[in-house]
BABA-559401 format. One record per residue (C-alpha): residue in three letters; x, y, z. Coordinates in steps of 0.25 Angstrom, whole numbers, padded with zeros to 4 digits, always signed. Each point is the difference from the previous one (the first is absolute). Example, Ala and Ser with C-alpha at 12.3 -4.5 7.8 and 13.67 -1.06 7.14 Angstrom:
REM residues 2
ALA+0049-0018+0031;SER+0006+0014-0002;
REM end
This chain:
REM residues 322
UNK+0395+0424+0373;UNK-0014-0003+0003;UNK-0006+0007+0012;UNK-0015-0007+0005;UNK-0010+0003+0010;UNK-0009-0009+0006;UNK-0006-0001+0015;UNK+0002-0012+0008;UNK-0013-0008-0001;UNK+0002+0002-0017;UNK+0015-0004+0000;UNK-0004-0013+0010;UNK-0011-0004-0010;UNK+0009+0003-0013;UNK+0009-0010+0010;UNK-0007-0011-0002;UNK+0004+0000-0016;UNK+0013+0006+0002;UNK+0011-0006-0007;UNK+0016+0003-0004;UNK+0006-0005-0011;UNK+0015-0003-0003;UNK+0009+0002-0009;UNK-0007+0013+0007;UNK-0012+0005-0008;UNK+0004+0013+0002;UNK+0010-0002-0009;UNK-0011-0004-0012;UNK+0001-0015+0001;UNK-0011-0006-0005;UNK+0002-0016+0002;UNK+0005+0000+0015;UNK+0007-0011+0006;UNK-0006-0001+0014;UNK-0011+0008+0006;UNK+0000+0003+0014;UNK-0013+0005+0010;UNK+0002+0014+0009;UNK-0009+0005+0010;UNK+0002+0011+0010;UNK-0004+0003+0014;UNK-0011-0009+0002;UNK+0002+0005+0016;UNK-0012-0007+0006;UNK-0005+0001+0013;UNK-0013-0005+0008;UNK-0006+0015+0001;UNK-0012+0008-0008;UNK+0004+0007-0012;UNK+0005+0015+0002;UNK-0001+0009-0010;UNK+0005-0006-0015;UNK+0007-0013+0009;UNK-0008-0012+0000;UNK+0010-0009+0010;UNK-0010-0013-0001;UNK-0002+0002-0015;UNK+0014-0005-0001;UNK+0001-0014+0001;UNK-0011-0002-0009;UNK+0006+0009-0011;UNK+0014-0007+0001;UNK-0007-0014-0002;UNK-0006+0007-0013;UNK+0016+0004-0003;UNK+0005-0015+0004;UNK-0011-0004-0011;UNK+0003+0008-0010;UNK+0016-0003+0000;UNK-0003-0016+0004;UNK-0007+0001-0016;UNK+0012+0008-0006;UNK+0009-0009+0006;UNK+0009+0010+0003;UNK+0015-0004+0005;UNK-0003+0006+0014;UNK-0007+0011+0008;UNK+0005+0010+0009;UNK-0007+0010+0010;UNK+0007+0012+0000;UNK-0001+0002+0015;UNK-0012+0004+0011;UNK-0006-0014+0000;UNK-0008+0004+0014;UNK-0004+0013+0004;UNK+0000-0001+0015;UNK+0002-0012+0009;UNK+0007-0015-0001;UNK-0013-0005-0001;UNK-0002+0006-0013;UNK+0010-0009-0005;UNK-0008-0013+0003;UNK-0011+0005-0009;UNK+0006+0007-0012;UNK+0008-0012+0000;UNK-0011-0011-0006;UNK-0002+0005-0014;UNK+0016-0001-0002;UNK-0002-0015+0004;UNK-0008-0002-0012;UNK+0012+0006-0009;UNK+0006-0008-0012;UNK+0012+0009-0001;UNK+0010+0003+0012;UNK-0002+0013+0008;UNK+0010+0009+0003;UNK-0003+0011+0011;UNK+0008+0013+0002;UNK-0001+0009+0014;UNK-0009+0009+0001;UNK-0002+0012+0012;UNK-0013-0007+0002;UNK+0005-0014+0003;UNK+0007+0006+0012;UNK-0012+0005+0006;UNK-0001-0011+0010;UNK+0007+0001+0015;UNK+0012+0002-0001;UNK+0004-0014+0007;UNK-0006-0007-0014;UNK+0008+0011-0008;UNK+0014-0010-0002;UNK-0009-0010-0003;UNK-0008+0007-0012;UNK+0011-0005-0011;UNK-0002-0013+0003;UNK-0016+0002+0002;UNK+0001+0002-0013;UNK+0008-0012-0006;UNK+0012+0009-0001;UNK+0014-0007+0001;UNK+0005+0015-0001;UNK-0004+0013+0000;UNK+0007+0003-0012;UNK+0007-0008-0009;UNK-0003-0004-0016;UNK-0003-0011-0009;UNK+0002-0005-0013;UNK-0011-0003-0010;UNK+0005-0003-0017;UNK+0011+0011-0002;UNK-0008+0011+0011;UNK+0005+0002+0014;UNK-0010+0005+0009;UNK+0006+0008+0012;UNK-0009+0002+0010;UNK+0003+0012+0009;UNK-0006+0002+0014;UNK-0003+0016+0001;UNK-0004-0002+0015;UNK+0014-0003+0002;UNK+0002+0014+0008;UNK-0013+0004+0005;UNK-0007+0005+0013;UNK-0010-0013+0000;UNK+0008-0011-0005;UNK+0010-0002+0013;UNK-0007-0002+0014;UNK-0002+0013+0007;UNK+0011+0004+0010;UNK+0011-0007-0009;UNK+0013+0005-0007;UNK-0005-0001-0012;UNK-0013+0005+0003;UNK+0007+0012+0007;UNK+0009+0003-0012;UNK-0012+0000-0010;UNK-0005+0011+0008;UNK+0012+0008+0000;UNK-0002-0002-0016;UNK-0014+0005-0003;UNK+0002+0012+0011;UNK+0014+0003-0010;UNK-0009-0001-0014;UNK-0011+0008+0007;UNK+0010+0011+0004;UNK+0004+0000-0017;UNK-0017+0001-0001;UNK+0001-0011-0009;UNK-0013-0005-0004;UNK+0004-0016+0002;UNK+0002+0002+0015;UNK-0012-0005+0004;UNK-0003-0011+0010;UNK-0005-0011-0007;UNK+0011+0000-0013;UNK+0014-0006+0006;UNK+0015-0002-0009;UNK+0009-0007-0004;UNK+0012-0004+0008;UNK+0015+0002-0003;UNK+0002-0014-0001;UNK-0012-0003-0007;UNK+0004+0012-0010;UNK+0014-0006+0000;UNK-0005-0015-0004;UNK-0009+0005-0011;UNK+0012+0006-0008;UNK+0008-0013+0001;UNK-0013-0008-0004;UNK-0003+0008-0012;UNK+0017+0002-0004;UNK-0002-0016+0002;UNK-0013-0002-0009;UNK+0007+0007-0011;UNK+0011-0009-0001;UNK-0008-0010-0001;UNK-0007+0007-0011;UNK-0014+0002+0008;UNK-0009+0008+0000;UNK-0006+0007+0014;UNK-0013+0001+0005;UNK-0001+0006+0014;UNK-0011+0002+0008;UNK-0005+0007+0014;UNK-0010+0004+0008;UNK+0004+0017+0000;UNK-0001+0007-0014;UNK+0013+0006-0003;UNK-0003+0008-0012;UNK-0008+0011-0002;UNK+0005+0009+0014;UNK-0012+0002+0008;UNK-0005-0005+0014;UNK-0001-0014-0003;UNK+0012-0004-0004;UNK+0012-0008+0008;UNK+0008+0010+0009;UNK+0012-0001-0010;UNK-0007-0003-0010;UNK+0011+0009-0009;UNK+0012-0009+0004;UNK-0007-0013-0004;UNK-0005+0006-0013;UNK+0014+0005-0002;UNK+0004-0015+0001;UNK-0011-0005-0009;UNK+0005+0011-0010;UNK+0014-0003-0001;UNK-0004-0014-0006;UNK-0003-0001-0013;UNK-0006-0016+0001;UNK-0011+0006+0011;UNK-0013-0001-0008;UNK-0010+0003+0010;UNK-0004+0005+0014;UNK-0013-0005+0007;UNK-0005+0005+0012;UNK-0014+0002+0008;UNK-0001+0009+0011;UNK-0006+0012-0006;UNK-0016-0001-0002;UNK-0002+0012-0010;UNK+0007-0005-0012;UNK+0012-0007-0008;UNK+0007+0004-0008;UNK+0008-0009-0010;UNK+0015+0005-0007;UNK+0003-0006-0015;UNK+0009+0003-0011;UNK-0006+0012-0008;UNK-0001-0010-0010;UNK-0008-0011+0006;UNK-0010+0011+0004;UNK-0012-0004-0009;UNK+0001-0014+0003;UNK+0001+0001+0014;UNK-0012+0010+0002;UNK-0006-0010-0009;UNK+0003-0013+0009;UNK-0002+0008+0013;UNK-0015+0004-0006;UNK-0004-0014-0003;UNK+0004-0005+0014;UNK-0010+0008+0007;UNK+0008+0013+0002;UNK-0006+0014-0003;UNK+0014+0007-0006;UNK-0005+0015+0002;UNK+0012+0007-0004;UNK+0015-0003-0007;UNK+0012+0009-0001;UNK+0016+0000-0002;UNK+0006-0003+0013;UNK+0015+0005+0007;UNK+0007-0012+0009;UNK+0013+0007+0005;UNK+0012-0004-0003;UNK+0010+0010+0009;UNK-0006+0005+0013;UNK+0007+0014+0005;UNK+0009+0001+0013;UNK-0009+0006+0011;UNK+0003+0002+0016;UNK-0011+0000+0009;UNK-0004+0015+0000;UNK+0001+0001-0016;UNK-0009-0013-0001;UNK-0010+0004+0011;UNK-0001+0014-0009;UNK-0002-0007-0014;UNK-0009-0009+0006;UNK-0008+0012+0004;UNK+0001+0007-0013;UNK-0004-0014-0006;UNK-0013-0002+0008;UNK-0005+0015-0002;UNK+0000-0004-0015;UNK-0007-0012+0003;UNK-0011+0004+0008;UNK-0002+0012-0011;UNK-0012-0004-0008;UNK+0008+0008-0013;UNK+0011-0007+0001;UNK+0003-0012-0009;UNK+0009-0009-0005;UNK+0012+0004+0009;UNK+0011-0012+0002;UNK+0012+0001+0009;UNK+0011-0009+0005;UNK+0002+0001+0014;UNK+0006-0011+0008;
REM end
C-alpha cells in the first residue's frame, strides 16, 4: 500500500502530467495498452484566492492537464468530481479548456457541483454531460464503474425534500456513533446504487473483466473525508477479486495508492516519475469479515476507535467495523 501526501495546488500541478496506465501499472506492467488522463477537483469559482485555494487558477492549470494528455494520446480523461467550486456560472468558464481536448471527458459528482441553487441542482448531471449519475463503460477488457457518492447527501437533493430530509436523518445517526465521516460535505452510497455495483462486478467477472471504479469520496483509509458508507462499498470492491483499482479525489491532504506487495517497487517507481512525491509505504489490511454490532455496541467501538485515532502514540491500528 502506498500512502502519499501532497497539498492541493502540488497535486493539481502534478495533475497536468498525471497519467494511469492499464493493464494496471500497479501491478508492474511496463508496456501498457491504453493510458488514460485523471485530474481531481479543479472547483473553480470567480472569487480571490483563500488560504492554499486559487479558484481562478483552475482553468488555466486544467488547460496545461488537457495539453499534456492531448500529447500522450491517452484513451480518455476523467475528472473525479468538484468541476466548479460555488456557482452555475463556474461551469461556463472551467468549461473552455475541456473544448480543447482530444480525448473524451468523463465527469464524476462532486459535493462542490451542487453548490448552486437548489433549482439548478436536478439539472447538475446533465450540466455536466452526464446521461446518468452512475453507471459504467467499457474500454479493451477494463470496465469502469463510475459510482455517485453524493448519492445520499444533505446538498445533493433541493432543500425541504424527501430525500434531502432523509439525508439529514443520516448524518445526525453517523454523528450520534461519533464517526469521523459525518461530516457535511462527504454523502453515501445508496442501497440501490450498492446493490447495482455487486451485480456489475458479478457481471464483469463473467465476462472475464477486470474493474476499475471510481468516485468522488475516498472510501479507504477511515477518516473524515471518506464516503458516509464508505465501509459497505469497500467491503463490495473487496469481495471481487478482478477489481484492480479505486480512484477517487475529494480529500486535498494526500492519496494514497494499494498494490499487490509484490508490485510495490515498481509502483512507487511509476508513481515517482509521474509527479507524485511517495513519502511513506507499508503492508496494508482490507477486511474480509466485518463483526455483527447493534447500534449502542457500534456507537461504543466507534468511541474507543476515535480515542486511538486522535492519540498521537497510537499507530498502526485496523479494524473492521461496518
Amino acid at each position: 500500500m502506498k500512502t502519499l501526501s501532497m497539498p492541493r495546488r502540488g497535486f493539481v500541478r502534478a495533475a497536468t502530467g498525471l497519467v494511469a496506465a492499464f493493464p494496471a501499472v500497479l501491478r508492474g506492467a511496463t508496456r501498457p495498452k491504453f493510458e488514460i488522463g485523471l485530474v481531481a477537483d479543479a472547483q473553480y469559482a470567480d472569487v480571490p484566492p483563500k488560504g492554499t485555494r486559487y479558484y481562478r487558477e483552475s482553468v488555466a492549470k486544467l488547460g496545461a492537464a488537457v495539453e499534456a494528455f492531448n500529447i500522450r494520446a491517452c484513451a480518455f480523461c476523467v475528472h473525479l468530481g468538484d468541476l466548479i467550486d460555488r456557482s452555475w456560472s463556474s461551469f461556463d468558464a472551467i468549461e473552455q479548456p475541456l473544448r480543447q481536448s482530444r480525448p473524451h471527458w468523463h465527469q464524476l459528482l462532486g459535493n462542490h457541483d451542487f453548490d448552486v441553487l437548489d433549482a439548478e441542482k436536478p439539472g447538475v448531471p446533465r450540466r455536466l454531460g452526464m446521461a446518468w449519475r452512475y453507471g459504467s463503460f467499457l474500454h479493451g477488457d477494463f470496465r469502469f464503474v463510475i459510482l455517485d457518492t453524493n448519492d445520499v447527501s444533505t446538498y445533493a437533493p433541493p432543500a425541504g425534500t424527501g430525500e434531502q430530509r432523509a439525508a439529514e436523518t443520516e448524518l445526525a445517526r453517523l454523528k450520534a456513533l461519533k464517526l469521523p465521516q459525518a461530516q457535511s460535505w462527504n454523502g453515501g452510497v445508496g442501497a440501490a446504487q450498492l446493490a447495482w455495483l455487486d451485480r456489475t462486478c458479478r457481471d464483469a467477472a463473467a465476462k472475464g473483466e477486470k474493474i476499475v471504479a471510481l468516485g468522488h469520496h475516498p472510501i479507504f483509509p477511515a477518516g473524515n473525508h471518506v464516503a458516509w458508507n464508505a465501509p459497505e462499498v469497500l467491503g463490495i470492491l473487496a469481495r471481487h477479486r478482478h477489481v484492480v483499482a479505486y480512484l477517487n479525489g475529494h480529500n486535498h491532504a494526500g492519496a494514497r495508492f494499494l498494490t499487490e506487495r509484490t508490485a510495490v517497487h515498481a509502483a512507487a517507481t511509476w508513481l515517482k516519475q509521474n509527479g507524485w512525491a511517495v513519502i511513506t509505504a507499508e503492508l496494508g489490511y482490507v477486511a474480509k469479515m466485518y463483526p455483527e454490532l447493534d447500534d449502542t455496541a457500534r456507537a461504543e467501538v466507534g468511541e474507543f476507535l476515535q480515542a486511538l485515532e486522535d492519540n498521537d502514540d497510537v499507530q498502526r491500528v485496523w479494524a473492521a467495523v461496518k
